[in-house]
Backbone as CSV, one residue per row, in Angstrom:
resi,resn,N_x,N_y,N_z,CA_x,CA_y,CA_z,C_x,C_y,C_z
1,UNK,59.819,-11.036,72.927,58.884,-10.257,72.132,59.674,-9.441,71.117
2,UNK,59.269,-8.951,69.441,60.130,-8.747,68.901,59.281,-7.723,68.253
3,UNK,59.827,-6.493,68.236,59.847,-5.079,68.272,59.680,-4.661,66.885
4,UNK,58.258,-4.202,66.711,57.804,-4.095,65.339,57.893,-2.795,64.640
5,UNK,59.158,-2.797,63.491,59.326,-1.264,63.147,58.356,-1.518,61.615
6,UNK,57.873,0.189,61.424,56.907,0.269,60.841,57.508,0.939,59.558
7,UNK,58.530,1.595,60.012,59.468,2.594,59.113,60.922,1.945,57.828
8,UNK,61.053,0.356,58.011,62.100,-0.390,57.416,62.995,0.221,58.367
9,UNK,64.595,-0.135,57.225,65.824,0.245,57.227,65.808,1.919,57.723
10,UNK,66.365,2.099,59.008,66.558,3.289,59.363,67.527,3.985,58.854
11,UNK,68.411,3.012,58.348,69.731,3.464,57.405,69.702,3.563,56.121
12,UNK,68.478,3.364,55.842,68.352,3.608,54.047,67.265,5.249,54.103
13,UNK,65.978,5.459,53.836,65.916,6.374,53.298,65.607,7.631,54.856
14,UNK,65.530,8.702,54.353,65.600,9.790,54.961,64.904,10.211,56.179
15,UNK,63.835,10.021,56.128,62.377,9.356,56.999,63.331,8.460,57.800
16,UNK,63.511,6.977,57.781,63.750,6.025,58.400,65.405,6.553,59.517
17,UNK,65.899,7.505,58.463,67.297,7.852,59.788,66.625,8.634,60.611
18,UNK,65.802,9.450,60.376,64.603,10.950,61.260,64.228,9.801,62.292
19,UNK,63.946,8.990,62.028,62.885,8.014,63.425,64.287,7.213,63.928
20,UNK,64.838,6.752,63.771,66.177,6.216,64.007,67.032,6.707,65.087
21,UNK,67.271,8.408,64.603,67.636,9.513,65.599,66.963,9.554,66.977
22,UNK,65.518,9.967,66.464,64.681,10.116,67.581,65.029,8.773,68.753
23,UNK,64.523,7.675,68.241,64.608,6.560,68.842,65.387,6.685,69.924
24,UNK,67.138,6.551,69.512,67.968,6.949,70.240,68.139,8.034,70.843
25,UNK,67.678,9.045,70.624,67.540,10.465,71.952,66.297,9.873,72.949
26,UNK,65.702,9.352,72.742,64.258,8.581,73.440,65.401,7.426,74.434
27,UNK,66.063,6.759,74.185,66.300,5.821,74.616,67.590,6.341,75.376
28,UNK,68.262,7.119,74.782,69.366,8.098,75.913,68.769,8.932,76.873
29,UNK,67.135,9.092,76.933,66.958,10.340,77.933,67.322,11.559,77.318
30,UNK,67.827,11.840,76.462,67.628,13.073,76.164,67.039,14.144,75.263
31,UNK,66.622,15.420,76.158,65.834,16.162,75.820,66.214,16.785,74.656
32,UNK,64.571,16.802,73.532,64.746,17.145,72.052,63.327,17.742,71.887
33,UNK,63.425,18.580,70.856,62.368,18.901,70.388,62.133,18.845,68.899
34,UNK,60.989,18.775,68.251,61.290,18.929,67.012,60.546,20.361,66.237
35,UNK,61.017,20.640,65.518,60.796,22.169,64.877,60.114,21.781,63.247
36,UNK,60.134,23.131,62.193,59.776,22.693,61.575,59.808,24.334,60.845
37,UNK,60.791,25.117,60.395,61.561,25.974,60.113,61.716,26.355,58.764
38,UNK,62.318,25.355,58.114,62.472,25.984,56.794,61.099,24.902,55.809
39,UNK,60.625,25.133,54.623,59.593,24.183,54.157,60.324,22.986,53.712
40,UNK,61.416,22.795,53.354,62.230,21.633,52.862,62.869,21.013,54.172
41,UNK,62.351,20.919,54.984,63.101,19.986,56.547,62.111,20.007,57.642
42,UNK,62.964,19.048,58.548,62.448,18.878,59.507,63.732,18.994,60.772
43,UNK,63.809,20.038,61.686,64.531,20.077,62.522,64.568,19.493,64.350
44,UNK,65.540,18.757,64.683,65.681,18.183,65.516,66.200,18.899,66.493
45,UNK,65.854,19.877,67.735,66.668,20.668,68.113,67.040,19.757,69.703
46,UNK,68.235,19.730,69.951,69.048,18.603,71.024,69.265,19.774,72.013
47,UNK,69.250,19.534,73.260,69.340,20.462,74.317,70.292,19.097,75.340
48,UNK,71.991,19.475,75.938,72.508,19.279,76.643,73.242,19.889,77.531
49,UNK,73.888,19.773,78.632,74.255,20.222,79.389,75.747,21.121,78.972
50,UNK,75.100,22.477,78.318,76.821,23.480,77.864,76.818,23.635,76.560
51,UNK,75.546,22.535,75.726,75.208,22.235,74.090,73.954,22.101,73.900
52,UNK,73.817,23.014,72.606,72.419,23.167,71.869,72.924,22.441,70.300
53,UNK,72.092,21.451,69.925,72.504,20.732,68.474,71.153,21.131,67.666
54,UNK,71.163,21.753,66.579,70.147,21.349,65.613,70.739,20.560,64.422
55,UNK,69.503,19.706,64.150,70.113,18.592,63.440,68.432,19.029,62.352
56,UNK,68.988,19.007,60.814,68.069,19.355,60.487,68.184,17.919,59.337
57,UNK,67.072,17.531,58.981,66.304,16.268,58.058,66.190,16.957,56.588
58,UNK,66.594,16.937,55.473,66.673,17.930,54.454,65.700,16.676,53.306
59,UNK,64.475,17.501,53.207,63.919,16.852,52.089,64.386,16.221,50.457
60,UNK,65.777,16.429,50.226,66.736,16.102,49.496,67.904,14.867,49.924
61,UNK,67.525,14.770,50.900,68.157,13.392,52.070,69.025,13.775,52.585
62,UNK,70.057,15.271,52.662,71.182,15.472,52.847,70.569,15.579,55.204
63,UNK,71.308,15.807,55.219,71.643,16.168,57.050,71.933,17.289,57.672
64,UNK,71.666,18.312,57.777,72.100,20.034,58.111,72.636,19.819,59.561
65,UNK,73.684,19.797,60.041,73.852,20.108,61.694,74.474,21.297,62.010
66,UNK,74.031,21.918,63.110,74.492,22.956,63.624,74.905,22.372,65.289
67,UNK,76.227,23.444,65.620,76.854,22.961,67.109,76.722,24.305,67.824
68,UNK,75.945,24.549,69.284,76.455,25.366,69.478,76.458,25.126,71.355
69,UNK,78.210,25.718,71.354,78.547,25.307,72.985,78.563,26.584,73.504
70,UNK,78.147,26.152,74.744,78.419,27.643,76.275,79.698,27.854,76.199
71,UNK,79.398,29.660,76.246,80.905,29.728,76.312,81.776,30.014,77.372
72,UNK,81.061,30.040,78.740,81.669,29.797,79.565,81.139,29.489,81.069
73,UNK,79.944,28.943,80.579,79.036,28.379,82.233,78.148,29.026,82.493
74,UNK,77.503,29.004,83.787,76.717,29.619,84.197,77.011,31.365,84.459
75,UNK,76.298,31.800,83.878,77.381,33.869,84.791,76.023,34.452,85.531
76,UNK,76.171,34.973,86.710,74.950,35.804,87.096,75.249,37.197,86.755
77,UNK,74.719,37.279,86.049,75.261,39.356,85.430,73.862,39.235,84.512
78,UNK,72.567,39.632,84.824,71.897,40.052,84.066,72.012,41.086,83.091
79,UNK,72.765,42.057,82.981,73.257,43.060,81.799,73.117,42.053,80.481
80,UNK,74.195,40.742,81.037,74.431,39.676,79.644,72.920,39.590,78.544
81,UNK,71.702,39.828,79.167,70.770,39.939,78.123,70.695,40.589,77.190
82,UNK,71.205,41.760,77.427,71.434,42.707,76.474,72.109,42.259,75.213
83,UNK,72.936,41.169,74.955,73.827,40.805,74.608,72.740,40.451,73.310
84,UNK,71.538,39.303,73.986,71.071,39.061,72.594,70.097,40.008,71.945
85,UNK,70.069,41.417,72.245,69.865,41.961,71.012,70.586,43.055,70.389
86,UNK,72.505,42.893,70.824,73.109,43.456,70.391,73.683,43.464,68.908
87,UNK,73.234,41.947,68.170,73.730,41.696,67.201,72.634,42.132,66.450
88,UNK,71.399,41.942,66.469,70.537,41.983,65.488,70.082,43.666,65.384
89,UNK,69.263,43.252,63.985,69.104,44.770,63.604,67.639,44.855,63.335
90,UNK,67.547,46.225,63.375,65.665,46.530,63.015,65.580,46.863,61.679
91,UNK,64.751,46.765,60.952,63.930,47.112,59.444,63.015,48.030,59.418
């Protein structure tokens, strides 16, 4: 039986790599979500074990990726929450 893509060449336009991606996180099992953030993209956010990837789709065809790894495992110290709103600021 032969597997009917609706989208062409996944390797040609911008759209077709977006479903391409997916495909393969679908077919690896792994967990993704998709977002939808800035008005010029479409973001792919990748959730792995120690790694968070956003992979963003840029209505200009370009590719935005962001990496971001644990920095050091699991910690039980609830204080550490504090942490995320030590950087940010109020208006």
């Amino acid at each position: 039986m032969t597997e009917t893509v609706f989208y062409g060449d996944a390797a040609g336009g911008i759209f077709g790599r977006l479903l391409d991606l997916l495909d393969r996180l679908d077919a690896a099992h792994i967990y993704y979500k998709l977002d939808h953030t800035r008005a010029d993209s479409v973001m792919i956010d990748v959730s792995l074990p120690g790694w968070r990837w956003e992979v963003e789709f840029m209505a200009d065809g370009s590719v935005d990726i962001e990496r971001y790894r644990s920095v050091s495992g699991v910690e039980n110290d609830p204080t550490l929450i504090e942490l995320i709103f030590a950087d940010t600021t109020t208006e």
